[in-house]
N, C-alpha and C positions, 0 to 999 in steps of 0.2 A: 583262389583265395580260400585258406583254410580256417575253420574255428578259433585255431590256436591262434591264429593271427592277429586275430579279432578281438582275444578275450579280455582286452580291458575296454574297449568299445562294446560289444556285445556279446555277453559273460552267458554263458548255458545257464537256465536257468536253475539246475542241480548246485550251479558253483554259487549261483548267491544265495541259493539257502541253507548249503552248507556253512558259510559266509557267517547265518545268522543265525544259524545253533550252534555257533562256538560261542556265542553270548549267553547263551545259557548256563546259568549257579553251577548245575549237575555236573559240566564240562568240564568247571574251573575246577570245582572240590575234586573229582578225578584225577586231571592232572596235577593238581597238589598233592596229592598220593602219590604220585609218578616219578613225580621231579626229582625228590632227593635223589634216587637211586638210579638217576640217568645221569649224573655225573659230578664232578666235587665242584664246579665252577663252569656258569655260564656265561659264554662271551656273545651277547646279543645284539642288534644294530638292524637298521634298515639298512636295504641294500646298497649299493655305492658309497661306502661312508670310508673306505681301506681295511675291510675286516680283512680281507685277502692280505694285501700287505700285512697284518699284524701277525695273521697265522702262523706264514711262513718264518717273518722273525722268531715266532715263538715255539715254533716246530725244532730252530736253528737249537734256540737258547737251552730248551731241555733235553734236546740229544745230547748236547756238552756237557751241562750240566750234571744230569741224571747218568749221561754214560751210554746212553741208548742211541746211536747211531742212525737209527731204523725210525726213528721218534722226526728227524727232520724231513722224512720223504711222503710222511701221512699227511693225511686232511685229520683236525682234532673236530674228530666229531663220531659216531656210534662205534664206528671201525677203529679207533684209537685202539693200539694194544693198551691191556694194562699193564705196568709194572710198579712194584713196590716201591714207592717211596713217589712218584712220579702222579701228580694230579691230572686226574680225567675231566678235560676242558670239552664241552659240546660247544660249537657253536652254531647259532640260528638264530632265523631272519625275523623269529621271534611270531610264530602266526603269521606270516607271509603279508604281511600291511603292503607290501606292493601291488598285490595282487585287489587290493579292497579299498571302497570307499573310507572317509572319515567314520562313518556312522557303523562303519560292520567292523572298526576296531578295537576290542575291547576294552575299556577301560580299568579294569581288575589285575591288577598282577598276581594275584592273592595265589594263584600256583607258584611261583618262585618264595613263598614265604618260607621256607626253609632249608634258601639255596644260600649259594652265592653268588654273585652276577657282577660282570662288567659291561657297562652298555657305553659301545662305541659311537660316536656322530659327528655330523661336520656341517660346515656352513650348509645351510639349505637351499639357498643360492645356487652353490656348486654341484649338491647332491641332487637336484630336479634335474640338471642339464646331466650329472652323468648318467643319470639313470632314464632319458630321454633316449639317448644312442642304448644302452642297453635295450631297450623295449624294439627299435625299431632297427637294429644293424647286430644282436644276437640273438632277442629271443620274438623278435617276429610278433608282436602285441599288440602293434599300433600304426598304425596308419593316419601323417598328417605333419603337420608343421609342429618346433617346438612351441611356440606360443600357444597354440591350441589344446598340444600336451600342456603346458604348464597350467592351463586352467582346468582341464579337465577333471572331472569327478573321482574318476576311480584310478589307482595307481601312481598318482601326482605330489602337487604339494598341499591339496588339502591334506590327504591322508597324512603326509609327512610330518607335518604340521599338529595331527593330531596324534602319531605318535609320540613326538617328543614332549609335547605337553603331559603324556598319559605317566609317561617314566617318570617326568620330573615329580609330578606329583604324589607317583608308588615308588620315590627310591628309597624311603625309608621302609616298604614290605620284605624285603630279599633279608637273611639275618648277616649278611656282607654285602656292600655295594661300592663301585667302583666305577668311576665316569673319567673316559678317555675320550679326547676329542681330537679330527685329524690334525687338525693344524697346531695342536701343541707335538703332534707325533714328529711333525717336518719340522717345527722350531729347534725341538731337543728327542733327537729321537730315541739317543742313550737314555735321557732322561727318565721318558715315559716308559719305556720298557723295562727301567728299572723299578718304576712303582707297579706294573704291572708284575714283575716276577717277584716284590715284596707283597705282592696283594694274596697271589698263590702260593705263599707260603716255603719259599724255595729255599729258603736260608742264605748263606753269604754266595755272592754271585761274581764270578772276578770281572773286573773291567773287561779281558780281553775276550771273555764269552759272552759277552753286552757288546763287546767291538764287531766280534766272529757275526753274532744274530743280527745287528745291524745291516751289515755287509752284503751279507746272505740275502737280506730282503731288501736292496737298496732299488732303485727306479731299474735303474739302467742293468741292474740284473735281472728282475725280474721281466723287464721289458724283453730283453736279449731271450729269455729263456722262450718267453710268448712266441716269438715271431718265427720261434725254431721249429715247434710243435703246429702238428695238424690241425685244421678247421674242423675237429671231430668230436665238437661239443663238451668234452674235456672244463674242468674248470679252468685252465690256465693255455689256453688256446682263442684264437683269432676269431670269430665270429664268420668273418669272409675272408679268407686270404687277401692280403696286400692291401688292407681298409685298415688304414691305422683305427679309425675312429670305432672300428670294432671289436676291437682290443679291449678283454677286460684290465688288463693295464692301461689308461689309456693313453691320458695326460700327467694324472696327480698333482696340477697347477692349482693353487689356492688364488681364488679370485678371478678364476677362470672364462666363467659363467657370461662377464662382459662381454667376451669375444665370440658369443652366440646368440643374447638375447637382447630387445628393441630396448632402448631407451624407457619406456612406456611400463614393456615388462619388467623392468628392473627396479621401475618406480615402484611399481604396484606391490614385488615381492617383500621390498624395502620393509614397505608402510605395513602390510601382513604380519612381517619379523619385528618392527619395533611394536606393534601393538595388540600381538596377541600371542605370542611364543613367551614360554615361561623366559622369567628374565633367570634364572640359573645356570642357564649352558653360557651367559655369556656373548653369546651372538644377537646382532644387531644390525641397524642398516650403514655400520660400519666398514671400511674394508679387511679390518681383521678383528676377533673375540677381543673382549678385554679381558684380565686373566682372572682363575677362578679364584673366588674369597672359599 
């Protein structure tokens, strides 16, 4: 049994004090020095929420768009070439809140104060259970039943929970802001991707290159692509050969979450969701968002 295995159970003590001097004023004013010029637009999100899936559409949309061919086979993030005309998208998991308690994450956005930001989310329901098989069928974190994840302190839905609350309440810091949710992605996925490519400023965008990006990043493409490529830690690769469940493609099922978790825990997340998640995003102990005002 290795460290890494362990680290949201029992975290090196270097990780949680680093943890707790990123709360530090000094940290934030630095990286608000930093930020503008690490890219025109941040696409941020805890993890398992479909940033992957978006990427790839939007990898698709500005290679056609822009003309850059080369643009659909990147990760948009430090390695992004540049090209003129063509916005430089980072995305990140935002200070790694998977990795931390509620309490180690920060509540200040005041570093993206002169960015622009899109923060992606999705049922929290959904995103505990996928992010459950991530910890313990790719990245080896946790040891245990999902119930006992889902309660658990570090990495779970507390923190989850206290992310979304922290955004809701700093989306007005970023001087653009832009909230994408998954399950409007799967209702109209034309849809969303078309306010996302009017968010980054792309000008007129044709239907069939909104069709093209679709396509490009649909399930069953992406799934197909997964299961081609090696167990070789790769972002878009299998965790274990032949484990569906460890597929960072997995499911993409909205409401999914039933067909893992007790009665009991379902109750509990419910009651959590209706009574302490900002009511903005929408979601609730419904089985689907009501839609945004």
């Amino acid at each position: 049994m290795t460290s890494q295995r362990l680290l949201l159970q029992d975290p090196p003590l270097g990780f949680v004090i680093g943890n707790r001097l990123e709360l530090l004023p000094p940290v934030t004013w630095v990286r608000r020095l930093r930020r503008p010029r690490q890219a025109d637009v941040f696409l941020l999100s805890y993890p398992k929420t479909g940033r992957t899936w978006l990427r790839v559409m939007l990898g698709q949309l500005l290679a056609l768009r822009c003309g850059h061919p080369e643009l659909a086979q990147v990760e948009l993030g430090a390695r992004m070439p540049r090209f003129a005309g063509v916005p430089r998208i980072l995305a990140k998991h935002d200070g790694m809140p998977q990795k931390k308690t509620a309490a180690e994450i920060n509540p200040d956005r005041s570093e993206f104060a002169g960015c622009r930001v899109i923060v992606l989310v999705r049922d929290l329901r959904d995103t505990v259970v996928s992010n459950y098989f991530q910890v313990t069928r790719r990245e080896h974190r946790f040891e245990g039943d999902i119930s006992t994840f889902l309660h658990w302190p570090r990495g779970s839905f507390e923190g989850m929970l206290r992310y979304y609350n922290v955004w809701a309440n700093q989306r007005h810091v970023p001087r653009g802001f832009l909230l994408v949710r998954y399950e409007d992605l799967h209702e109209d996925t034309a849809r969303e991707l078309r306010r996302v490519a009017s968010f980054l400023d792309l000008g007129p965008v044709s239907d069939a290159t909104i069709r093209s990006a679709v396509e490009h990043g649909s399930f069953g493409s992406m799934k197909q692509r997964e299961a081609a490529r090696p167990a070789d830690g790769t972002p878009l690769a299998a965790g274990r050969a032949g484990d569906a469940e460890s597929f960072k493609t997995r499911r993409g099922k909205i409401g999914g979450y039933v067909d893992y978790l007790s009665q009991d825990d379902v109750a509990w997340l419910n009651r959590r969701i209706d009574t302490e998640l900002d009511p903005y995003y929408g979601y609730s102990s419904a089985p689907l968002p009501r839609p945004l005002t």
